[in-house]
MARSE-933544 format. One record per atom (N, C-alpha, C): residue number from 1; residue in one letter; atom name; x, y, z. Coordinates in Angstrom, 1 decimal, always signed. Layout:
<sedren num="NUM" residu="a" atome="CA" c1="X" c2="Y" c3="Z"/>
...
This chain:
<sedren num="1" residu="x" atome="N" c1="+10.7" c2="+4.8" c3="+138.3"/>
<sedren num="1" residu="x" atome="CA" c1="+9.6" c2="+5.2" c3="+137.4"/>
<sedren num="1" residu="x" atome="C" c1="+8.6" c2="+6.1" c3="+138.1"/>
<sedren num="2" residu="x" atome="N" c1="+7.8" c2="+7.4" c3="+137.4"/>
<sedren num="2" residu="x" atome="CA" c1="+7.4" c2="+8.1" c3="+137.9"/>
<sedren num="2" residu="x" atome="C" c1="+6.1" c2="+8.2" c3="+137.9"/>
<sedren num="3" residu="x" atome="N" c1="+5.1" c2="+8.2" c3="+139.6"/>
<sedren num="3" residu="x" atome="CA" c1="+4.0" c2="+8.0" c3="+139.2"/>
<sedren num="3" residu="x" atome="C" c1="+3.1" c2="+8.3" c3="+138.1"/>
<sedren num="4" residu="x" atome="N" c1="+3.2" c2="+9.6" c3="+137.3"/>
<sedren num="4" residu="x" atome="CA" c1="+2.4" c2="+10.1" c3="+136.3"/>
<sedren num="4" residu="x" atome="C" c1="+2.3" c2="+8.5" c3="+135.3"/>
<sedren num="5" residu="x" atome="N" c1="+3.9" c2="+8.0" c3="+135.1"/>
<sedren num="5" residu="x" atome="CA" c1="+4.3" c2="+7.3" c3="+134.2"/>
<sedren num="5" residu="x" atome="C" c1="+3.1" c2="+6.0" c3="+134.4"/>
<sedren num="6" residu="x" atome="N" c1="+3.2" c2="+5.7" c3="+135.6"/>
<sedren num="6" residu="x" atome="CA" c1="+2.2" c2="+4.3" c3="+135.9"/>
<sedren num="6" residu="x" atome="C" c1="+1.0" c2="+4.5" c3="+136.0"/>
<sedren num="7" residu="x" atome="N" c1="+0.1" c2="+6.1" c3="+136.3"/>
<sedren num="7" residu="x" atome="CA" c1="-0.9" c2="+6.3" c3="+135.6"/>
<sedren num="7" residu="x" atome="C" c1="-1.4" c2="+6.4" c3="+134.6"/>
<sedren num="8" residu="x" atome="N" c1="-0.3" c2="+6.7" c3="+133.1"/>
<sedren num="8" residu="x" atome="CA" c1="-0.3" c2="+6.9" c3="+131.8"/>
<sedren num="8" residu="x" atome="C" c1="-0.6" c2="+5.5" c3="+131.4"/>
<sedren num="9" residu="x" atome="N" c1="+0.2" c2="+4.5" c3="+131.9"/>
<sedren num="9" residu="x" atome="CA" c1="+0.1" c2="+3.0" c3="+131.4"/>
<sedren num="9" residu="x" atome="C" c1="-0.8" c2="+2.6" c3="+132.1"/>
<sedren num="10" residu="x" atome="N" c1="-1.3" c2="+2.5" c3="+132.8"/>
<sedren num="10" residu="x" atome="CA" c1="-2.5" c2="+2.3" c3="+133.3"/>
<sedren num="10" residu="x" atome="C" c1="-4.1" c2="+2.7" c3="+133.1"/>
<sedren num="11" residu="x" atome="N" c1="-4.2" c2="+3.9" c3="+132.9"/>
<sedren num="11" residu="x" atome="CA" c1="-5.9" c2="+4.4" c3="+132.9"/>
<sedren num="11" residu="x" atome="C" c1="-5.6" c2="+5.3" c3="+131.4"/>
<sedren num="12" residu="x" atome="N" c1="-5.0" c2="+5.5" c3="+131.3"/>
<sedren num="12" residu="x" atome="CA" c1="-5.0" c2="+5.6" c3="+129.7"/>
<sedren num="12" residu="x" atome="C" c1="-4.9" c2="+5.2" c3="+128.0"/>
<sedren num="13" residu="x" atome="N" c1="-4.2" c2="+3.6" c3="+128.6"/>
<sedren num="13" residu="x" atome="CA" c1="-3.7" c2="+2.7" c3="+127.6"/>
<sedren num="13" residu="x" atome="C" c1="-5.1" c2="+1.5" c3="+127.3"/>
<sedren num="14" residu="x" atome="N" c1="-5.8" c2="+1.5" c3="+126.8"/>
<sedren num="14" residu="x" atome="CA" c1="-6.9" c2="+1.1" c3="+126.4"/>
<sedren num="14" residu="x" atome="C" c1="-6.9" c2="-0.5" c3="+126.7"/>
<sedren num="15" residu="x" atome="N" c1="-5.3" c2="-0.9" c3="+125.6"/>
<sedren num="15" residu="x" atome="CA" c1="-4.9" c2="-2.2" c3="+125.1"/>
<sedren num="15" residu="x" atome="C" c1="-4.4" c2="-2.9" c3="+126.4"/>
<sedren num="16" residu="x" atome="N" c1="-3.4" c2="-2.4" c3="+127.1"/>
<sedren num="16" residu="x" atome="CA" c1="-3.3" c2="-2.4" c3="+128.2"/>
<sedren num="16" residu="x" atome="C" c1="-4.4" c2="-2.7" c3="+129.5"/>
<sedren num="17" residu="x" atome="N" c1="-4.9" c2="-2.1" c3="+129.7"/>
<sedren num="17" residu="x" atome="CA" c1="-5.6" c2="-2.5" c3="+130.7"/>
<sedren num="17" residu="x" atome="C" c1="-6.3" c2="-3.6" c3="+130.3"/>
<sedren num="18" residu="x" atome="N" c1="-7.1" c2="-3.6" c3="+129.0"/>
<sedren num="18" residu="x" atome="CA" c1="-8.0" c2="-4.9" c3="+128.6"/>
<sedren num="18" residu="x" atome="C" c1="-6.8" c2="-6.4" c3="+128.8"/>
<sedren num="19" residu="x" atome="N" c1="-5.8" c2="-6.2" c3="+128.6"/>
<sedren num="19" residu="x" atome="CA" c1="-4.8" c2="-7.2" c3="+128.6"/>
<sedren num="19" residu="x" atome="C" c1="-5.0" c2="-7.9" c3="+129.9"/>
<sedren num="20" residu="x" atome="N" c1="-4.4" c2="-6.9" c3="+130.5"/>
<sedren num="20" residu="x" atome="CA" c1="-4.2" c2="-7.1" c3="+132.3"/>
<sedren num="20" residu="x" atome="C" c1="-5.4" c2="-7.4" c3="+132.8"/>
<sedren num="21" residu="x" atome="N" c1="-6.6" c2="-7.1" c3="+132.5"/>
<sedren num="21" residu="x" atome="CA" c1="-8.1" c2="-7.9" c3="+133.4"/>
<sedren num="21" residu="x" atome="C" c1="-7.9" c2="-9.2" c3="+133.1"/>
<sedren num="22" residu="x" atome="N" c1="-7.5" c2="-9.6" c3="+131.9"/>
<sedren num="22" residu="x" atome="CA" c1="-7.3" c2="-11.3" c3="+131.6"/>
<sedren num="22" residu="x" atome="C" c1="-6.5" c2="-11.8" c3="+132.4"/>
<sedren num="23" residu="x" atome="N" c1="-5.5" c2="-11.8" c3="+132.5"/>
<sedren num="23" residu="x" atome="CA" c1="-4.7" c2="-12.5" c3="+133.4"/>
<sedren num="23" residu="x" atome="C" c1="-4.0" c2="-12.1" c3="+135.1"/>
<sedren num="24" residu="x" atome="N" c1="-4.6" c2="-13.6" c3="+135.5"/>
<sedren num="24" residu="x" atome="CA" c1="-4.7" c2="-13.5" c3="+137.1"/>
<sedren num="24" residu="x" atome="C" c1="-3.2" c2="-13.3" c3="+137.8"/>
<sedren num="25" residu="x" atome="N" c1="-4.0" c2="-12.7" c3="+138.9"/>
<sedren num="25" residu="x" atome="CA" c1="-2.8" c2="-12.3" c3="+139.7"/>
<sedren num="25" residu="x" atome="C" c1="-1.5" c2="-13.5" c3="+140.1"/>
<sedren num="26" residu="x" atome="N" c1="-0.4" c2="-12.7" c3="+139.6"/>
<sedren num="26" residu="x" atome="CA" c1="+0.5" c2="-13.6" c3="+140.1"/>
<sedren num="26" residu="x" atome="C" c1="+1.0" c2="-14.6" c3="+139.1"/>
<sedren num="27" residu="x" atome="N" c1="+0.5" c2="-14.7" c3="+137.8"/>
<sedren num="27" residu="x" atome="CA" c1="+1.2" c2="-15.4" c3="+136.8"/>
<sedren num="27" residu="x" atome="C" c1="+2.6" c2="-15.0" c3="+136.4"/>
<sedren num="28" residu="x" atome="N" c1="+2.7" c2="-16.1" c3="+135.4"/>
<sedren num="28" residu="x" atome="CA" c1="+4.1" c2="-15.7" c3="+134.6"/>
<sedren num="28" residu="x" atome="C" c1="+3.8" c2="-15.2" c3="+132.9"/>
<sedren num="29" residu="x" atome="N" c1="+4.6" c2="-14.4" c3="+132.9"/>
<sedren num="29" residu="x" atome="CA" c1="+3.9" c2="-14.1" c3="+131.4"/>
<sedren num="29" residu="x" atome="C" c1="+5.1" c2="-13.6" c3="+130.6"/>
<sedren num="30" residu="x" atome="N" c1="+4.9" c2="-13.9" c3="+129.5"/>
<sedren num="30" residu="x" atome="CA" c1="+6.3" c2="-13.8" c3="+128.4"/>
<sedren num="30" residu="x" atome="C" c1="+5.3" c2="-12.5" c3="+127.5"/>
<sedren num="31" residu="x" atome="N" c1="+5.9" c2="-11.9" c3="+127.0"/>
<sedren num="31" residu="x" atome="CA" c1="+5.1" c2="-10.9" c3="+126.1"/>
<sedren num="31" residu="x" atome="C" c1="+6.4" c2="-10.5" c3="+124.9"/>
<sedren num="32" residu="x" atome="N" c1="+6.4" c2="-11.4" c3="+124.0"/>
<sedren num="32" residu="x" atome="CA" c1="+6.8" c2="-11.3" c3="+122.8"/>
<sedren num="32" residu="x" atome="C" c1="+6.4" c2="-10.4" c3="+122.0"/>
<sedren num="33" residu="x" atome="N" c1="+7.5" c2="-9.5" c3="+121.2"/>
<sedren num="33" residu="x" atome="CA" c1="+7.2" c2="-8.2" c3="+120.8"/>
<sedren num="33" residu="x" atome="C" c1="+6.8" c2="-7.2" c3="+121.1"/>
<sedren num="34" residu="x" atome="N" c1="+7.8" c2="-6.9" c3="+122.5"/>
<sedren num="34" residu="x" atome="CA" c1="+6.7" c2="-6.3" c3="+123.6"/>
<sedren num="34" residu="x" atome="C" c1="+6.5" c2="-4.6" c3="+123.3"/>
<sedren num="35" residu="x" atome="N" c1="+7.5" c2="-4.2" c3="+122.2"/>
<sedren num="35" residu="x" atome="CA" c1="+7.5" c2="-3.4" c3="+121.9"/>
<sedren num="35" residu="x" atome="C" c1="+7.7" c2="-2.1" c3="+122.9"/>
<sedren num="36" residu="x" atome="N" c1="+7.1" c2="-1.4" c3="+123.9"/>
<sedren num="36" residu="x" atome="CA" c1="+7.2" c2="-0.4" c3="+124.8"/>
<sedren num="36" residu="x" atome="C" c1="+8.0" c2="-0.8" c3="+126.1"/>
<sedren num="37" residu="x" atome="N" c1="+7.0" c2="-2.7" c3="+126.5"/>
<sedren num="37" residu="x" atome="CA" c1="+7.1" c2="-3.2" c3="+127.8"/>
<sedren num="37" residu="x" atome="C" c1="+6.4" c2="-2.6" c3="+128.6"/>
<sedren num="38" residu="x" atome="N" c1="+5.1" c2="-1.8" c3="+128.1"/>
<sedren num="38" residu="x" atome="CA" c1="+4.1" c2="-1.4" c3="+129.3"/>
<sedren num="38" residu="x" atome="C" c1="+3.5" c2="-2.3" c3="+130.1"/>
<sedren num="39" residu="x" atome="N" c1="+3.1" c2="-3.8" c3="+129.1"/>
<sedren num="39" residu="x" atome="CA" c1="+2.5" c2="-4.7" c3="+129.8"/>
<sedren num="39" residu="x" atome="C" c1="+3.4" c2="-5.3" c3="+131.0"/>
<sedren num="40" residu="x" atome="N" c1="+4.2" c2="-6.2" c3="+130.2"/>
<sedren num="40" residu="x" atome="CA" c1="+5.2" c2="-6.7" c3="+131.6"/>
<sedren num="40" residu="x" atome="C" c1="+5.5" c2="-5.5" c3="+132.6"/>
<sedren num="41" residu="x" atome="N" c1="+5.0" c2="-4.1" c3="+132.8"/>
<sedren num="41" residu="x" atome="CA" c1="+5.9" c2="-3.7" c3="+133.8"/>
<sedren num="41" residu="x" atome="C" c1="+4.6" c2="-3.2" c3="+134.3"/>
<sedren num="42" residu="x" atome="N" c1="+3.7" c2="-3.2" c3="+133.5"/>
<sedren num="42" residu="x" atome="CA" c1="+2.3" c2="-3.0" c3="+134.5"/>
<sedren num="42" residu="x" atome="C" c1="+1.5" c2="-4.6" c3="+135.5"/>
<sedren num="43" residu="x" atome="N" c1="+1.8" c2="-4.8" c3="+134.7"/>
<sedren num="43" residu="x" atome="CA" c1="+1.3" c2="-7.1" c3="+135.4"/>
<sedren num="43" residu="x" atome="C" c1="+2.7" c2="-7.0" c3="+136.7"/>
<sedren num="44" residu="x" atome="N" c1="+3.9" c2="-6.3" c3="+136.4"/>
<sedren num="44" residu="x" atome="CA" c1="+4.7" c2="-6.5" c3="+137.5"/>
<sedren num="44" residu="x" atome="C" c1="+4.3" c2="-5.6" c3="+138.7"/>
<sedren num="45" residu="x" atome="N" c1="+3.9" c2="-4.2" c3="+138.4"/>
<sedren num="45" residu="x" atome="CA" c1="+4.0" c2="-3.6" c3="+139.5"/>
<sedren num="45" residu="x" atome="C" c1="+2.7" c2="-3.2" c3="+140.6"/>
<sedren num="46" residu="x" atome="N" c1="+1.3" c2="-4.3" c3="+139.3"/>
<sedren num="46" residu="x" atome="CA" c1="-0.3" c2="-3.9" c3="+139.9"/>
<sedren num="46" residu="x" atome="C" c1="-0.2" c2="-5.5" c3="+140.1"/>
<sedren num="47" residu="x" atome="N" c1="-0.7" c2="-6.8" c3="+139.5"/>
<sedren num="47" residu="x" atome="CA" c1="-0.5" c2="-7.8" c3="+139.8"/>
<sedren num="47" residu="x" atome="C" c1="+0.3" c2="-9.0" c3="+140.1"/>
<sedren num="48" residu="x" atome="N" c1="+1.3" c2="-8.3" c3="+140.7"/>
<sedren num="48" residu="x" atome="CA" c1="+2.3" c2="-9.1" c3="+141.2"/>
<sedren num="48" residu="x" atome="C" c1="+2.6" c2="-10.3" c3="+140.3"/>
<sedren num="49" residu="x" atome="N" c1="+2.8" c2="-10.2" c3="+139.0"/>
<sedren num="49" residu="x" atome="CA" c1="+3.1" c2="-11.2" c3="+138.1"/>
<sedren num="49" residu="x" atome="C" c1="+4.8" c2="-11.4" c3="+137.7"/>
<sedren num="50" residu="x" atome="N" c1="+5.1" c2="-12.3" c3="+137.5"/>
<sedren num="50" residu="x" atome="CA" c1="+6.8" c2="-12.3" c3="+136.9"/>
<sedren num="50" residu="x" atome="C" c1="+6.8" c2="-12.1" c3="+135.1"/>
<sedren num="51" residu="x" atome="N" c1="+6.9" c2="-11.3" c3="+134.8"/>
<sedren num="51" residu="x" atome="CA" c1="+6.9" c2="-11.2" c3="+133.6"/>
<sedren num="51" residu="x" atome="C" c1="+8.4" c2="-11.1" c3="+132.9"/>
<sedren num="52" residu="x" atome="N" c1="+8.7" c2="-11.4" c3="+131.1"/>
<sedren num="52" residu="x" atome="CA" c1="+9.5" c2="-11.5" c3="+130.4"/>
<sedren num="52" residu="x" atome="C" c1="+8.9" c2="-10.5" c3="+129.4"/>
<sedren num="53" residu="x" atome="N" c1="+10.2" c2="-9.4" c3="+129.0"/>
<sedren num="53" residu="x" atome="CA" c1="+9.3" c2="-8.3" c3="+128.1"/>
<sedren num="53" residu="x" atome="C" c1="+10.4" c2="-9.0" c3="+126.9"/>
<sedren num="54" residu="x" atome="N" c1="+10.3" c2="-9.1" c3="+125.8"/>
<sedren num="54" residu="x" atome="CA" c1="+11.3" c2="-9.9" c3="+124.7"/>
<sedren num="54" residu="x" atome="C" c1="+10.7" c2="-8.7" c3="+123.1"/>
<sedren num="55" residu="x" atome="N" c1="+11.6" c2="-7.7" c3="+123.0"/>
<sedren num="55" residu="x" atome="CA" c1="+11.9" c2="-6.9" c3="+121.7"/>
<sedren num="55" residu="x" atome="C" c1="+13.1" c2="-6.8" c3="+120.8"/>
<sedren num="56" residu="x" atome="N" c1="+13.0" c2="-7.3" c3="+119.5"/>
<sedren num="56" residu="x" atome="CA" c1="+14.4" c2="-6.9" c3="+119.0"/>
<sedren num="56" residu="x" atome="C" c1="+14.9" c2="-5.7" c3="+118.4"/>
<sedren num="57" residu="x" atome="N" c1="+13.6" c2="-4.4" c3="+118.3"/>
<sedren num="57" residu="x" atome="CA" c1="+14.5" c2="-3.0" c3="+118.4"/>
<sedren num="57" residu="x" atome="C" c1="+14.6" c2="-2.4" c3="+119.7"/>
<sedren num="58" residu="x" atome="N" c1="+15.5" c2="-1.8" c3="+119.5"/>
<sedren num="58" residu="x" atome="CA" c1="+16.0" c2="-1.1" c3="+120.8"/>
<sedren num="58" residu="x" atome="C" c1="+15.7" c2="-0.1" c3="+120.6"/>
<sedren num="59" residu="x" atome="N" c1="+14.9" c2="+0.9" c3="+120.1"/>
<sedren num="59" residu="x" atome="CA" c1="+14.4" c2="+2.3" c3="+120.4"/>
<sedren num="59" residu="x" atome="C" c1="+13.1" c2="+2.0" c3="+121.1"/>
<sedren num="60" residu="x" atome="N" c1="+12.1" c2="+1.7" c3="+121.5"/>
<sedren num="60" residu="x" atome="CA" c1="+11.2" c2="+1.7" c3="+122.1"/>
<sedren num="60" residu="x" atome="C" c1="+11.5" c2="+1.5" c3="+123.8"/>
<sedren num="61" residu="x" atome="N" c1="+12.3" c2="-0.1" c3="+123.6"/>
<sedren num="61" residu="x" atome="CA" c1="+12.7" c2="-0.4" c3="+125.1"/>
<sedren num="61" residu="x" atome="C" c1="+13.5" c2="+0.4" c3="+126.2"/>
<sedren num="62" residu="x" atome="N" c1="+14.7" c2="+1.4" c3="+124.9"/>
<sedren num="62" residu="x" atome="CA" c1="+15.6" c2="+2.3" c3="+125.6"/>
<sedren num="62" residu="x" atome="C" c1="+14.2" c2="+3.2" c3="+126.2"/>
<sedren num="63" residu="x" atome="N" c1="+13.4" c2="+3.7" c3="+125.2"/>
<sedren num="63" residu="x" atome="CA" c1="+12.9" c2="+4.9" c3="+125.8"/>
<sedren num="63" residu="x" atome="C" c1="+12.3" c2="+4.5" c3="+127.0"/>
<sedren num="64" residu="x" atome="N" c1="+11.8" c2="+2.9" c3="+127.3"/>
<sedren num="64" residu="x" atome="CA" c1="+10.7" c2="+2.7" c3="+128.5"/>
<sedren num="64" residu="x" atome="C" c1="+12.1" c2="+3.1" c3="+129.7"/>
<sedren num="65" residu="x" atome="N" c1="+13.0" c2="+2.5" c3="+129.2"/>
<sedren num="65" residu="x" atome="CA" c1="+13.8" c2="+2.2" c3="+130.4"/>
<sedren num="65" residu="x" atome="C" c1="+14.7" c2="+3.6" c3="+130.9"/>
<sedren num="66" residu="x" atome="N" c1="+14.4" c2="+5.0" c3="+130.1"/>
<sedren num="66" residu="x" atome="CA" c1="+14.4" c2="+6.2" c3="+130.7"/>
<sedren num="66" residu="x" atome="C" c1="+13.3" c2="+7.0" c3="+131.8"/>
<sedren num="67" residu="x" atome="N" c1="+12.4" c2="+6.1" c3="+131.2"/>
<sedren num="67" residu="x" atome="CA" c1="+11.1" c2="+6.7" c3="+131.7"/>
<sedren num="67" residu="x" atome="C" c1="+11.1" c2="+6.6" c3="+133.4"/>
């Protein structure tokens, strides 16, 4: 994943970051309907959290998982 990419989800994603101040470092988090998976992959790679990203279309996830 490319830095630009983890500053896009990071300092530009509004919803995202307010998400991520809530929950402390190192949790586990399930994120149902995760839709993109910005959250679980930002809580994984800034707060060292285990996260579960759970979507049942596949066009949004494929695209995270080119990125």
């Amino acid at each position: 994943m490319s830095n630009s990419f983890n500053k896009v989800i990071l300092l530009n994603n509004r919803r995202v970051r307010s998400l991520m101040d809530q929950i402390p470092i190192g949790s586990s988090v399930a994120d149902i309907g995760s839709d993109h998976g910005y959250l679980p992959l930002a809580l994984m790679m800034h707060k060292k959290c285990r996260a579960i990203a759970v979507e049942v279309r596949s066009g949004p996830w494929e695209q995270t998982k080119r990125s």
